[in-house]
PDB file as gemmi writes it, atoms N, CA and C in Angstrom:
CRYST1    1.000    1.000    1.000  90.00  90.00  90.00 P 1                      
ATOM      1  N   UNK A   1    -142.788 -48.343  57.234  1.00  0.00           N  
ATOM      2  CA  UNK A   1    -141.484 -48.313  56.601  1.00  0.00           C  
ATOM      3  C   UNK A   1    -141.406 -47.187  55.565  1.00  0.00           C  
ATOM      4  N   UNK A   2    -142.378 -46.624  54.878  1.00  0.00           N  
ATOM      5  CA  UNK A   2    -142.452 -46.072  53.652  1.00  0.00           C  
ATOM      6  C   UNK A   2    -142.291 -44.799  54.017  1.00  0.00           C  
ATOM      7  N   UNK A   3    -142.848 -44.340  55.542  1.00  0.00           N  
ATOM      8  CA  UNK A   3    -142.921 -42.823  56.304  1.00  0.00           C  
ATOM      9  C   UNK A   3    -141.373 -42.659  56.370  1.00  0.00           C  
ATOM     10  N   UNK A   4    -140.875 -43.733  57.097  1.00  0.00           N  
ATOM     11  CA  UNK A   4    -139.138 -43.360  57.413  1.00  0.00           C  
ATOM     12  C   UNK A   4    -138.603 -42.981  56.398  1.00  0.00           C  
ATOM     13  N   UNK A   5    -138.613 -43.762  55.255  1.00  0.00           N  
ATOM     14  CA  UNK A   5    -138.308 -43.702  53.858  1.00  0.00           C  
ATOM     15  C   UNK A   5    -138.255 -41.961  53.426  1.00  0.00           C  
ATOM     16  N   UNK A   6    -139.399 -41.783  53.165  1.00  0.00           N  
ATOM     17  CA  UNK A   6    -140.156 -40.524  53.070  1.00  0.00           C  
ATOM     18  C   UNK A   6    -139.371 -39.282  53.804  1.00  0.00           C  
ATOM     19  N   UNK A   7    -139.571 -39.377  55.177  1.00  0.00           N  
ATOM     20  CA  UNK A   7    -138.694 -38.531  56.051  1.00  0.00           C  
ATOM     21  C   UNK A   7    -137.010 -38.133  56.397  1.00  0.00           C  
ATOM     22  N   UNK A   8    -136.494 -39.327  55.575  1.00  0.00           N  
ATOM     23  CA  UNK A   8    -134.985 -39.374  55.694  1.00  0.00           C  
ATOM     24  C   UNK A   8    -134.890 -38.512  54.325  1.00  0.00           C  
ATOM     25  N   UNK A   9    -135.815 -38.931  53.376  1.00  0.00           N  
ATOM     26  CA  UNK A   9    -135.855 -38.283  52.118  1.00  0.00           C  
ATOM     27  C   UNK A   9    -136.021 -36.321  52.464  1.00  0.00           C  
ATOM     28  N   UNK A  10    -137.236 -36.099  52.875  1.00  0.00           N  
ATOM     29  CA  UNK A  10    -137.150 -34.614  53.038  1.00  0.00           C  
ATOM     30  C   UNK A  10    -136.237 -33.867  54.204  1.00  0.00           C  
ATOM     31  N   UNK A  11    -135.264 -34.726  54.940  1.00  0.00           N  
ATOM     32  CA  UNK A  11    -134.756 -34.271  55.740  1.00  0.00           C  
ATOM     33  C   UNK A  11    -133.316 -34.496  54.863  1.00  0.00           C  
ATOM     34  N   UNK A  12    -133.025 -35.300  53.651  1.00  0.00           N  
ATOM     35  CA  UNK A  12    -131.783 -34.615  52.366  1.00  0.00           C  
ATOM     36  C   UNK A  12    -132.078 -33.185  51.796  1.00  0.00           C  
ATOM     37  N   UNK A  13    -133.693 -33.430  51.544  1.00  0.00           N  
ATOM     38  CA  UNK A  13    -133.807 -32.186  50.932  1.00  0.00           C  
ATOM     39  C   UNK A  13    -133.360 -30.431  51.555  1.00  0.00           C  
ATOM     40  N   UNK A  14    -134.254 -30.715  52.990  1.00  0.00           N  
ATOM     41  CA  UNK A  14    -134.464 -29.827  54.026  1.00  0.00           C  
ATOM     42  C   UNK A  14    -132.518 -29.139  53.450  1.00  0.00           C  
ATOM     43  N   UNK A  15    -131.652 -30.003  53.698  1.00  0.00           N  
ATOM     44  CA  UNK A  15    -130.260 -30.214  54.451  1.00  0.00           C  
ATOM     45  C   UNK A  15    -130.040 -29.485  52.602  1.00  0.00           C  
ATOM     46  N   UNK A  16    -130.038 -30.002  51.728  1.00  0.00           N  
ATOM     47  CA  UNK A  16    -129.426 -29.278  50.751  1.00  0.00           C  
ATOM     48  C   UNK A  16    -130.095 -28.068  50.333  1.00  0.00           C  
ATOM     49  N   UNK A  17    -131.346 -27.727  50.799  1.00  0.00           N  
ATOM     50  CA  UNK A  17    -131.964 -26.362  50.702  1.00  0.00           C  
ATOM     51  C   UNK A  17    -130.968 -24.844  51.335  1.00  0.00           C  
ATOM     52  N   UNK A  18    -130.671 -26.187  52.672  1.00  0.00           N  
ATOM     53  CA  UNK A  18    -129.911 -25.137  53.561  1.00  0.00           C  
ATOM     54  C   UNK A  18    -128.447 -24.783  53.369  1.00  0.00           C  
ATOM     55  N   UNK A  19    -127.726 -25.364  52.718  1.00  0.00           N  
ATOM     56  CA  UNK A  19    -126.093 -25.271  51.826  1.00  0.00           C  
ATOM     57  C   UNK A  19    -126.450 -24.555  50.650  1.00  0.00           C  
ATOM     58  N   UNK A  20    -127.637 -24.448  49.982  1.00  0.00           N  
ATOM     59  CA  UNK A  20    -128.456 -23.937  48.755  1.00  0.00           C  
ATOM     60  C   UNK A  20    -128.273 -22.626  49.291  1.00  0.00           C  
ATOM     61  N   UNK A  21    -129.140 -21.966  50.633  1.00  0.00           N  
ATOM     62  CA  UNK A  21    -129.310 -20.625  51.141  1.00  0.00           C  
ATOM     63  C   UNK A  21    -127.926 -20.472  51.409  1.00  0.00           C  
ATOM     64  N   UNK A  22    -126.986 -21.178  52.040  1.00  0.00           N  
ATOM     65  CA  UNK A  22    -125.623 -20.180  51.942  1.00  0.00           C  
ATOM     66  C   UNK A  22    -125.213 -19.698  50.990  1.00  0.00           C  
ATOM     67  N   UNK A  23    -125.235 -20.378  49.908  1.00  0.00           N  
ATOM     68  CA  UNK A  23    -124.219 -19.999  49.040  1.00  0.00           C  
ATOM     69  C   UNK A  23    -124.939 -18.701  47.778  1.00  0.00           C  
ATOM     70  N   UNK A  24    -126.272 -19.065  48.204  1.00  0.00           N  
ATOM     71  CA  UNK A  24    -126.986 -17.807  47.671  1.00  0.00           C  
ATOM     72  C   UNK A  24    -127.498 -16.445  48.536  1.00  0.00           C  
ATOM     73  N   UNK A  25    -127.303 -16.566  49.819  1.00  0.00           N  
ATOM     74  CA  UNK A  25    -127.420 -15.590  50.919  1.00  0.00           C  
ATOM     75  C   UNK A  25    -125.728 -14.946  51.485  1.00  0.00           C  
ATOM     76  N   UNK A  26    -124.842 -16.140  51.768  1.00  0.00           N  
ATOM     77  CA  UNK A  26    -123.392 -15.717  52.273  1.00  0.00           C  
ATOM     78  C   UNK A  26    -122.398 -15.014  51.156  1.00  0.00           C  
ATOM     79  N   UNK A  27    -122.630 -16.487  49.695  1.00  0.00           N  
ATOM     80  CA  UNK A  27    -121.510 -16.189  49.207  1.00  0.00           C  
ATOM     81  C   UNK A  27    -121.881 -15.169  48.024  1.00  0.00           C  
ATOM     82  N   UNK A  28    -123.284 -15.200  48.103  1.00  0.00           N  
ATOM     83  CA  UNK A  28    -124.014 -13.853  46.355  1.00  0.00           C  
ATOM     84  C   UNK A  28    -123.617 -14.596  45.224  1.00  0.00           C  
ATOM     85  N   UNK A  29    -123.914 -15.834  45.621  1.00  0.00           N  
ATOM     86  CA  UNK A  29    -124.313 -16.858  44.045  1.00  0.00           C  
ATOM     87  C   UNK A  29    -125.616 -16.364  43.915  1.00  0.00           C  
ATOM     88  N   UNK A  30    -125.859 -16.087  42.455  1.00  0.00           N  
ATOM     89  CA  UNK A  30    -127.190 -16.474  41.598  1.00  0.00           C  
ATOM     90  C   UNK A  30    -128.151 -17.579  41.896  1.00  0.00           C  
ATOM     91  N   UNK A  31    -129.116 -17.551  41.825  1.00  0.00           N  
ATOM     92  CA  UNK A  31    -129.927 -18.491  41.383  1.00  0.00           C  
ATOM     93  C   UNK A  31    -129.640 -18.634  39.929  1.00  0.00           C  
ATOM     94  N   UNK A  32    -129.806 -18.150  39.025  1.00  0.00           N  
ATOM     95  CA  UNK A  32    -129.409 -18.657  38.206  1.00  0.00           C  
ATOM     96  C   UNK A  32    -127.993 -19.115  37.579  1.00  0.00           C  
ATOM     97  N   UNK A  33    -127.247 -18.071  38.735  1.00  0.00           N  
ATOM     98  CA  UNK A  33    -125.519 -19.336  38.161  1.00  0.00           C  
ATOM     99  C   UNK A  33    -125.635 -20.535  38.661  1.00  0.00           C  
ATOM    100  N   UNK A  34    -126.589 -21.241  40.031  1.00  0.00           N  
ATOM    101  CA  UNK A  34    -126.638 -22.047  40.661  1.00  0.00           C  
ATOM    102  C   UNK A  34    -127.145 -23.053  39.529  1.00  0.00           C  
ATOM    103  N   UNK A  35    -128.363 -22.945  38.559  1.00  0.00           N  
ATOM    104  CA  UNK A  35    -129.017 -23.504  38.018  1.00  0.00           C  
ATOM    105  C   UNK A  35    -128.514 -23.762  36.721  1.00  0.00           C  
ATOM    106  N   UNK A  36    -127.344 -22.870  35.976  1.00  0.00           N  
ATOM    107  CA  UNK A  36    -126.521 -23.251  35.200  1.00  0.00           C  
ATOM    108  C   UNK A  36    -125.658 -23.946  35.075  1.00  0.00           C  
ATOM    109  N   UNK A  37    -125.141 -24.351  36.757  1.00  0.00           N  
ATOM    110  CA  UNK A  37    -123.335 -24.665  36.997  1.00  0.00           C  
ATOM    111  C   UNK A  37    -124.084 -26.409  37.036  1.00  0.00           C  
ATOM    112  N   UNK A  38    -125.309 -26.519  37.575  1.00  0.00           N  
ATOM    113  CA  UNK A  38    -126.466 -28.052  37.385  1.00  0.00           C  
ATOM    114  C   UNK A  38    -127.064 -28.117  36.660  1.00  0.00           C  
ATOM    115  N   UNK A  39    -126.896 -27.809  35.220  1.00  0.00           N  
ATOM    116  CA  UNK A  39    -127.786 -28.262  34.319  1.00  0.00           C  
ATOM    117  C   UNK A  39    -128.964 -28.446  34.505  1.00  0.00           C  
ATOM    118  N   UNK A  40    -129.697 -27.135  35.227  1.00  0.00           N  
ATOM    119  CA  UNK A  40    -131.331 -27.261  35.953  1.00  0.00           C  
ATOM    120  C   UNK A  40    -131.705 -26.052  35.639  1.00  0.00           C  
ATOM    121  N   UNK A  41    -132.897 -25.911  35.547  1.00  0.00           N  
ATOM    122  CA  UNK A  41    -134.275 -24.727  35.172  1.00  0.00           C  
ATOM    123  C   UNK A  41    -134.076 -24.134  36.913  1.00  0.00           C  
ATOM    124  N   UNK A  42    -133.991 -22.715  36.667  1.00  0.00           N  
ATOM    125  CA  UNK A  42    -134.133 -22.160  37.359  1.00  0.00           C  
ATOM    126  C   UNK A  42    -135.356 -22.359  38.173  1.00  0.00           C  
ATOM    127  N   UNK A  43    -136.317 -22.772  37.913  1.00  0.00           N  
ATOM    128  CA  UNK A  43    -137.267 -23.031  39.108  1.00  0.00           C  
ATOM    129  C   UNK A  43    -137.152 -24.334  39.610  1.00  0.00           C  
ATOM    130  N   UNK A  44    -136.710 -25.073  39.274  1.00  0.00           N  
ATOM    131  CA  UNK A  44    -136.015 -26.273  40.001  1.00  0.00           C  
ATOM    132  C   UNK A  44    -135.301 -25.724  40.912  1.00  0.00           C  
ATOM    133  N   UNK A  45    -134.436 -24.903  41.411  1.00  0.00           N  
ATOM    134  CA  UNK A  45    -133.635 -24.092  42.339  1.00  0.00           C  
ATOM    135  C   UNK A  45    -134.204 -23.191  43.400  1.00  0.00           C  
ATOM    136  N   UNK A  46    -135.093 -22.395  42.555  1.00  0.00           N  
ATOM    137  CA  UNK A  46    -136.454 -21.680  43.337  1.00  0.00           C  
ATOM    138  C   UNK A  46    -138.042 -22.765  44.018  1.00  0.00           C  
ATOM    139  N   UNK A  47    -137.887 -24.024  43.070  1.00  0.00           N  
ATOM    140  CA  UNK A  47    -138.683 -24.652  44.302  1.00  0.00           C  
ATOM    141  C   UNK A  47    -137.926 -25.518  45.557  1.00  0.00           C  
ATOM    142  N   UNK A  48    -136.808 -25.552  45.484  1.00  0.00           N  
ATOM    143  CA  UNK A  48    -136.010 -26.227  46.098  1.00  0.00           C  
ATOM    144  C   UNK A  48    -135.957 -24.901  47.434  1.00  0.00           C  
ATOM    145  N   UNK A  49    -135.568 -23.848  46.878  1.00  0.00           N  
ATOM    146  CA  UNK A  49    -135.332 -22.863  48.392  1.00  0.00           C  
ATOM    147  C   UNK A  49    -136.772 -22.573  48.912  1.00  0.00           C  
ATOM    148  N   UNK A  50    -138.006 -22.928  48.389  1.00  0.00           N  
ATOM    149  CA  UNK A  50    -139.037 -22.768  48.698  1.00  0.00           C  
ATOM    150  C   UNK A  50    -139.882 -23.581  49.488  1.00  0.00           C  
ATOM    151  N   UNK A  51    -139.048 -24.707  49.032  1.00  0.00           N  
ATOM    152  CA  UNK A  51    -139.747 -26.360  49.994  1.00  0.00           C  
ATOM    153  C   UNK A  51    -140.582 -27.306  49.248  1.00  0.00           C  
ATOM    154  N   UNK A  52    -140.285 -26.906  47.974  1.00  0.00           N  
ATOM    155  CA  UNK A  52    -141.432 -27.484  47.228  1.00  0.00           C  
ATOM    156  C   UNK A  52    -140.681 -28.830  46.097  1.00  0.00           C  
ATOM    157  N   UNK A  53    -140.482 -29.655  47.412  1.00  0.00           N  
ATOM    158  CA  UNK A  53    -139.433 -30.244  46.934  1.00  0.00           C  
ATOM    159  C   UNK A  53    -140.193 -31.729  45.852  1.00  0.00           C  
ATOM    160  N   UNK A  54    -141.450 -31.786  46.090  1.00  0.00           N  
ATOM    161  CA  UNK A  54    -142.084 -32.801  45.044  1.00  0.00           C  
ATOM    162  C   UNK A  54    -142.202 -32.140  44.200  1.00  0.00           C  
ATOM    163  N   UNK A  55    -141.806 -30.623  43.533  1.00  0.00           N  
ATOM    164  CA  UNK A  55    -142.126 -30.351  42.023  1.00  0.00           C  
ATOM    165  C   UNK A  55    -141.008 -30.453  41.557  1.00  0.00           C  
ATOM    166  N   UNK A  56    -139.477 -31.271  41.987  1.00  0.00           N  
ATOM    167  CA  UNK A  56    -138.301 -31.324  41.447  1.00  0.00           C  
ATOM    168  C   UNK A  56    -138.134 -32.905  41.065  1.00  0.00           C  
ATOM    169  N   UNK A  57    -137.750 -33.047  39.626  1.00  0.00           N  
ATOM    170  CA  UNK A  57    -137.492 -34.244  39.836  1.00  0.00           C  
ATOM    171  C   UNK A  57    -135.807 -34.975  40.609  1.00  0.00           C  
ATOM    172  N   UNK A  58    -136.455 -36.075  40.668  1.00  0.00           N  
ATOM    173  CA  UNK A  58    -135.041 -36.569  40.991  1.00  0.00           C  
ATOM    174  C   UNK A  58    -133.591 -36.460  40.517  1.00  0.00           C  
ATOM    175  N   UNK A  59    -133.317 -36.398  39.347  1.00  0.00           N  
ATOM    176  CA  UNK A  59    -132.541 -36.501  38.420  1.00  0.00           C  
ATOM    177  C   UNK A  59    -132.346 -34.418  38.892  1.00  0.00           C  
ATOM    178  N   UNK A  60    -133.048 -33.999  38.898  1.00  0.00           N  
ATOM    179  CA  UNK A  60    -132.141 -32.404  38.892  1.00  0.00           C  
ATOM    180  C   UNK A  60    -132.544 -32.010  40.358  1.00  0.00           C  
ATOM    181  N   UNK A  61    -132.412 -32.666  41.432  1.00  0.00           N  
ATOM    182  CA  UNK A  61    -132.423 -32.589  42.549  1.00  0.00           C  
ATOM    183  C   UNK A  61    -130.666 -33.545  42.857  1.00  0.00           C  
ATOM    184  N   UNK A  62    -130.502 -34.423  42.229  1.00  0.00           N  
ATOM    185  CA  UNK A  62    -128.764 -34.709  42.411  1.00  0.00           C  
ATOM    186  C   UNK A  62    -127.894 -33.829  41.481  1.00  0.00           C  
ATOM    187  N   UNK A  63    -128.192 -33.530  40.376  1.00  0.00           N  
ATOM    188  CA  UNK A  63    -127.666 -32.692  40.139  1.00  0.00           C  
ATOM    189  C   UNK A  63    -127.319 -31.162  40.419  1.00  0.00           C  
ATOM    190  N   UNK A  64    -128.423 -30.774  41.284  1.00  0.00           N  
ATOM    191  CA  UNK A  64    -127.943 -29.719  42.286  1.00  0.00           C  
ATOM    192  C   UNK A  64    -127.345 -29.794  43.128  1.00  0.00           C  
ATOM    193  N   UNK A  65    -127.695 -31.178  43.905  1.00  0.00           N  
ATOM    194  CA  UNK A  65    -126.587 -31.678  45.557  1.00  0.00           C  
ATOM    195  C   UNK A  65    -125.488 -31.721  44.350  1.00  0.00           C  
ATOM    196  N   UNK A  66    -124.975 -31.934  43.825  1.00  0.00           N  
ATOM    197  CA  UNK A  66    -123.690 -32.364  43.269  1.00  0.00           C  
ATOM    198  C   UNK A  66    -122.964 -30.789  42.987  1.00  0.00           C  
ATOM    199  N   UNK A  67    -123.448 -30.003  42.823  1.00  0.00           N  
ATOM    200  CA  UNK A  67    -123.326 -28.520  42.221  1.00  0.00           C  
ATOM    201  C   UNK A  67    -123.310 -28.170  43.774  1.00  0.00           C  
ATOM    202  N   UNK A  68    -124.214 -27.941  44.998  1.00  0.00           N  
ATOM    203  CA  UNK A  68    -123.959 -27.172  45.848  1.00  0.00           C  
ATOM    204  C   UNK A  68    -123.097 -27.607  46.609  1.00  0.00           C  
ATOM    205  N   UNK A  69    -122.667 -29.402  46.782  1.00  0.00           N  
ATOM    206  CA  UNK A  69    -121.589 -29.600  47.496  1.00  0.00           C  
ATOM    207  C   UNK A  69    -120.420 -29.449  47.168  1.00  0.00           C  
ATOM    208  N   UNK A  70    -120.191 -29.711  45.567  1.00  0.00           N  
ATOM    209  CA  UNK A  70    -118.854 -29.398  45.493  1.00  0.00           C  
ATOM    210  C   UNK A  70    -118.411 -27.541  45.967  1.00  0.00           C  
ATOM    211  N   UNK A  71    -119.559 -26.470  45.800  1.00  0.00           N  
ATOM    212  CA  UNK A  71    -119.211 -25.553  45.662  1.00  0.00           C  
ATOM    213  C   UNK A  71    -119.155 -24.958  47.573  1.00  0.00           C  
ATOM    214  N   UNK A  72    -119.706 -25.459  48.170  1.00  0.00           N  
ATOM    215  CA  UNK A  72    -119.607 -25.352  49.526  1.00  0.00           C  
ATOM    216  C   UNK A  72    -118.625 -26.060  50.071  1.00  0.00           C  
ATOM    217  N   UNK A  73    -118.216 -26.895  49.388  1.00  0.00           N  
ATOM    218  CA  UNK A  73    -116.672 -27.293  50.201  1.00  0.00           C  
ATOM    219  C   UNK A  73    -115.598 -26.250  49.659  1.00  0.00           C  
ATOM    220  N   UNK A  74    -115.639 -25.790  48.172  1.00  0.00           N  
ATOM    221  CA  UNK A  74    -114.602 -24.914  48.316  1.00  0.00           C  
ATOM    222  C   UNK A  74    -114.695 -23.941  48.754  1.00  0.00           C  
ATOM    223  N   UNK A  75    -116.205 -23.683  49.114  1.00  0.00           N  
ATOM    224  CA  UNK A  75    -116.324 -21.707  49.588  1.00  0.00           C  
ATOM    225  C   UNK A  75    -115.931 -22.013  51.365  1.00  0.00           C  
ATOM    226  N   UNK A  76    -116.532 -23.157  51.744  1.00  0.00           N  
ATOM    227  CA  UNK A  76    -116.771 -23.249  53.298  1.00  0.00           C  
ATOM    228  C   UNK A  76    -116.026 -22.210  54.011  1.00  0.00           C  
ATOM    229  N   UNK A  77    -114.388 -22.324  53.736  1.00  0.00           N  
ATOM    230  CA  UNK A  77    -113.214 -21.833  54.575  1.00  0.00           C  
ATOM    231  C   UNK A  77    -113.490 -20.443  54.369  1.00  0.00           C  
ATOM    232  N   UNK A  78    -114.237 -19.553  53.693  1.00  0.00           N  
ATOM    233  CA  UNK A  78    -114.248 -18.590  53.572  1.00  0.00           C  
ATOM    234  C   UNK A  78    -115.360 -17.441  54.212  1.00  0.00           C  
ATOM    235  N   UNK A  79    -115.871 -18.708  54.675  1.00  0.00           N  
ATOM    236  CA  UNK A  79    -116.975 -18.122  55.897  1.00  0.00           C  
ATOM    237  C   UNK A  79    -116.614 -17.885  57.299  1.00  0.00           C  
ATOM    238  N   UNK A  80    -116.551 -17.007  58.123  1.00  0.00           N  
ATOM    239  CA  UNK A  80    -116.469 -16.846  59.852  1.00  0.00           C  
ATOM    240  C   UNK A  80    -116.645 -18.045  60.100  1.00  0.00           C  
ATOM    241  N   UNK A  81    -115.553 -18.599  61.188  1.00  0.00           N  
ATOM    242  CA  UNK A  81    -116.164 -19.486  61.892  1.00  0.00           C  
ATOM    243  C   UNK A  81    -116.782 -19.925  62.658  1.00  0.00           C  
ATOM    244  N   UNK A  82    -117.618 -18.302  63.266  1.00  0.00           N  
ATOM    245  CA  UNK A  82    -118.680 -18.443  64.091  1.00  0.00           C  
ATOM    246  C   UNK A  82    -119.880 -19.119  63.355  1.00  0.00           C  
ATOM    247  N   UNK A  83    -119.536 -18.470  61.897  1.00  0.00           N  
ATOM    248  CA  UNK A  83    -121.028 -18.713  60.574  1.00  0.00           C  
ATOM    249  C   UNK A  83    -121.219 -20.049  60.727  1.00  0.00           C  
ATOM    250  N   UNK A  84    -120.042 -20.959  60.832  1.00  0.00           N  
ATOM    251  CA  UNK A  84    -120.255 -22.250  60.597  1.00  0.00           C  
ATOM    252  C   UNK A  84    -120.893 -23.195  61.421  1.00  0.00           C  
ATOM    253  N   UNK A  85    -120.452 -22.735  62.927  1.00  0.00           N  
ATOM    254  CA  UNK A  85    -121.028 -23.011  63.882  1.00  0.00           C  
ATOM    255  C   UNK A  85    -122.308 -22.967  64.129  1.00  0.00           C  
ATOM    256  N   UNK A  86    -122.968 -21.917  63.679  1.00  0.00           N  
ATOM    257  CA  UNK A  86    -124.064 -21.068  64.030  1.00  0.00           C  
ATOM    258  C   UNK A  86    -125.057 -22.249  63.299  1.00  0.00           C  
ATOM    259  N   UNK A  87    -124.913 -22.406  62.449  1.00  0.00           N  
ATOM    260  CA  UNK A  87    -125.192 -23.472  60.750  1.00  0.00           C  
ATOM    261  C   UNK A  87    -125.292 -24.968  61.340  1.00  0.00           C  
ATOM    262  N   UNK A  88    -124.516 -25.005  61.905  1.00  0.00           N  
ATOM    263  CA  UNK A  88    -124.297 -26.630  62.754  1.00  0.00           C  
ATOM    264  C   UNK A  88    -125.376 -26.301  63.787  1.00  0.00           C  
ATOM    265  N   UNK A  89    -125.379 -25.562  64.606  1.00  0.00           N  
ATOM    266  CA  UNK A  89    -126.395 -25.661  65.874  1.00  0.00           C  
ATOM    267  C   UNK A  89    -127.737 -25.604  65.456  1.00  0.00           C  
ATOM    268  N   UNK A  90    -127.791 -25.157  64.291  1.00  0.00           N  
ATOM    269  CA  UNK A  90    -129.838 -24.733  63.981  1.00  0.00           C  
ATOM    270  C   UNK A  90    -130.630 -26.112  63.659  1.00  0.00           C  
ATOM    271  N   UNK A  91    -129.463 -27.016  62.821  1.00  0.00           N  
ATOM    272  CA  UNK A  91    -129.845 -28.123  62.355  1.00  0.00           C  
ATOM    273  C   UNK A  91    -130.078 -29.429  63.159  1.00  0.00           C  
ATOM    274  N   UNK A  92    -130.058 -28.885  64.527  1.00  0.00           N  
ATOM    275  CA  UNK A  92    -129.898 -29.360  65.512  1.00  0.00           C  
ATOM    276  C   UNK A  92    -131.169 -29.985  66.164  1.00  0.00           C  
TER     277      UNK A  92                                                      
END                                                                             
């Protein structure tokens, strides 16, 4: 039970790493505006795009999902909609 647990867990992470790389690869957010707009240490952000998701605590790991989703729903429409697609199929 504790593996599933575990795995649903790094497969949130995996998933907000990857809305993390858009908006710092598509849209030319900062890492550090990212880490300002969440009240988080820039390496909280940099271990997060790195995978190093047990050196984040919990508490500034929602506060980033909370920061990259709101900001990917408003950027979304502003991406190709091939981009989006493309984004949907990898996660696949």
């Amino acid at each position: 039970m504790a593996a599933l647990y575990l795995s649903a867990t790094e497969d949130k992470d995996l998933e907000l790493a990857g809305f993390l790389g858009v908006l710092i690869n598509y849209h030319r957010l900062s890492q550090q505006t990212i880490a300002k707009m969440s009240g988080v240490e820039v390496m909280d952000v940099e271990n997060l795009l790195q995978g190093r998701y047990e050196m984040i605590s919990e508490s500034a790991k929602y506060r980033m999902a909370v920061t990259v989703m709101s900001l990917r729903f408003c950027l979304k429409e502003s991406e190709p909609k091939d981009y989006r697609i493309s984004l949907k199929r990898s996660r696949i």
